[in-house]
N, C-alpha and C positions, 0 to 999 in steps of 0.2 A: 427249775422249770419256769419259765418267764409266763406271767396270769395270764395273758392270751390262750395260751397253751393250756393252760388249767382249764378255762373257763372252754373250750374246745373239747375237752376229755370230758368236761361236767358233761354238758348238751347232748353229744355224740353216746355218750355212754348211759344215757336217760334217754332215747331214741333205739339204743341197740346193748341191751346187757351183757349179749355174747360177743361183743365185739374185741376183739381182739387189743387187747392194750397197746403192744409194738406197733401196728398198726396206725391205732387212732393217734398216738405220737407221730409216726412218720408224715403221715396225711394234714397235721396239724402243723405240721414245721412245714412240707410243702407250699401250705399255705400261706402261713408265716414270710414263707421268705418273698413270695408273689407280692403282697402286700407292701413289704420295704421294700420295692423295686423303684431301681433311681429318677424314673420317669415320672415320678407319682410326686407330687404337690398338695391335693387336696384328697382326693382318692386314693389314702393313705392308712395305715390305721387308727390313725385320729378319727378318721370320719366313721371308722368299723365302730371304735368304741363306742360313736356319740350316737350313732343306731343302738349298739345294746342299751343305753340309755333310756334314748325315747322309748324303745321297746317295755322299759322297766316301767317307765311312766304310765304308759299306755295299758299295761298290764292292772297296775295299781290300781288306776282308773276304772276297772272291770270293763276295758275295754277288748280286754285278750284273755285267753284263758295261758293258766302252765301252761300248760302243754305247745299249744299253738305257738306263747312265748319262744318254747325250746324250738320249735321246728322253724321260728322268724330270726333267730342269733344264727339257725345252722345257712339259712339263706344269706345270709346279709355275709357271713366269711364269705361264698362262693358268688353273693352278686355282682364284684369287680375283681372277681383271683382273675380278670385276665385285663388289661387295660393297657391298651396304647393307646395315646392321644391323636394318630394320626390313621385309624381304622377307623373304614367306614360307617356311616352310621348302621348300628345294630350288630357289628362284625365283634365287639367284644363282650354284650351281652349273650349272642350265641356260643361265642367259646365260651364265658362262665357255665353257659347250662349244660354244653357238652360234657366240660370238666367233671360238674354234681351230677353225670351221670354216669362217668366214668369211675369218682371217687368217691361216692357215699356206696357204692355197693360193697368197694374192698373193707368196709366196714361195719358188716351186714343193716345197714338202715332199708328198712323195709320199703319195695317197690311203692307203696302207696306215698311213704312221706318222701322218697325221691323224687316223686314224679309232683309234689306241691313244692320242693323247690324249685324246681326246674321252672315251672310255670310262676312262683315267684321272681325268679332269676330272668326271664324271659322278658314280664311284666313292666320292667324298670328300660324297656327300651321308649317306649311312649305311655307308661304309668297309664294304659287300659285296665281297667281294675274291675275283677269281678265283683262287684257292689253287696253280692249275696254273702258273701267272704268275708266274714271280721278279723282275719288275719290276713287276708288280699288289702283290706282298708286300713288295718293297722300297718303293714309293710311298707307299703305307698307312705303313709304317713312319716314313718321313723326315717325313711330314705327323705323325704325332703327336709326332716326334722331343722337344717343346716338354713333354712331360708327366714327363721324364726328364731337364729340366736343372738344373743345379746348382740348389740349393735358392732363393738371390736372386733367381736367373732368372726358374724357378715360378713365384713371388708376385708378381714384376711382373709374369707374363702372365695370373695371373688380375685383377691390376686394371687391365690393358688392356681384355681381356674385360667386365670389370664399363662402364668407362669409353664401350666401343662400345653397350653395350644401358644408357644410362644411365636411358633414358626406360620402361625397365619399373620397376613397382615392388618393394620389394626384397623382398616375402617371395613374389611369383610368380618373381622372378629365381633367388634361395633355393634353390627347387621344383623347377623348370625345370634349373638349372643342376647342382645333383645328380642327378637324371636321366641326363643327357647324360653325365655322368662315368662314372657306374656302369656305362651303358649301354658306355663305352669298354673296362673292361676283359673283358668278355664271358666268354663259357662257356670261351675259347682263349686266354684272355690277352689282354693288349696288346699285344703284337708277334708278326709273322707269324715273321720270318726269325730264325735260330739267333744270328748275331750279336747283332738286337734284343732277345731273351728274354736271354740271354748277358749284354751287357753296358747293357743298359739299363731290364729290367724290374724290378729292385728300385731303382732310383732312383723310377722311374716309380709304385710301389706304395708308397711313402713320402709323395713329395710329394700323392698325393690323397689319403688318410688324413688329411694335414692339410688340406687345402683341405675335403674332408667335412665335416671336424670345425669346422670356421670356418663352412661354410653351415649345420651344423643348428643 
């Protein structure tokens, strides 16, 4: 059984005891295979992993509880099982939340944490974060986790990114793509949680200064 899969059946199965085991298999390879989908560059399961990561971090941190942990791994599989790079904006975040709403029930996950993915899963379209939420501000957090990694990291994930929107041309991509950067570090920063400002928002303020300076 490949550890994606494992670590799916953990979460899933700590969220829902009677769940059905064939099931949380099937639902887990579903996902599995969405994820290696040929179109995918950067929003791959490289990047799933390196959310369970920050997630772990941020837990350590006591910035997240267990629990919450569990219910931010089960968002972060379904926050891009649907990705096409040339769907309008928001078109593939609302199919990931249809999806977790279609498929965390076939695995009795209870209506209340379905419906905190889903509003997770929604969230990651313009990262409006419920501030009251320490697992809204840790989620947000883990999901940008990618703009504060080591410096070689960075630069291959922006030309992952370049690689999935190959088919724009380069000076609307240019336009477009500093945009969405700038827009990330907003009037509050880039990271919600003490830990994220802490120890990852000056990496994160580095690496786009130079990716800036590369699109203009």
């Amino acid at each position: 059984m490949p550890a994606l899969i494992r670590w799916w059946t953990q979460d899933v199965t700590a969220l829902s005891p009677r769940a059905d085991p064939l099931e949380v298999a099937a639902t887990g390879g579903d996902l599995l295979e969405r994820w290696t989908e040929p179109q995918r560059r950067y929003h791959s399961t490289r990047h799933l992993v390196e959310m369970f990561w920050a997630l772990e971090d941020l837990t350590d941190a006591g910035e997240l509880s267990d629990t919450d942990a569990t219910l931010g791994r089960v968002a972060a599989w379904l926050h891009d099982a649907v990705y096409e790079p040339s769907a309008d904006v928001g078109a593939n975040e609302s199919a990931s939340a249809e999806l977790a709403e279609t498929l965390l029930p076939r695995v009795r996950v209870d209506r209340g944490s379905v419906a905190t993915v889903v509003e997770l899963v929604r969230m990651t379209v313009d990262h409006a974060v419920r501030h009251d939420s320490a697992l809204h501000r840790a989620f947000h957090d883990a999901d940008l986790w990618i703009l504060a990694a080591p410096e070689q990291r960075f630069d291959e994930y922006c030309g992952q990114v370049r690689e999935e929107y190959a088919a724009v041309p380069d000076e609307l991509f240019r336009v477009a793509r500093s945009r969405i950067l700038r827009d990330l570090v907003g009037a509050e920063g880039i990271y919600l949680t003490e830990y994220g400002r802490t120890h990852w928002d000056g990496q994160a303020r580095d690496n786009l200064d130079r990716e800036l300076a590369r699109l203009s």
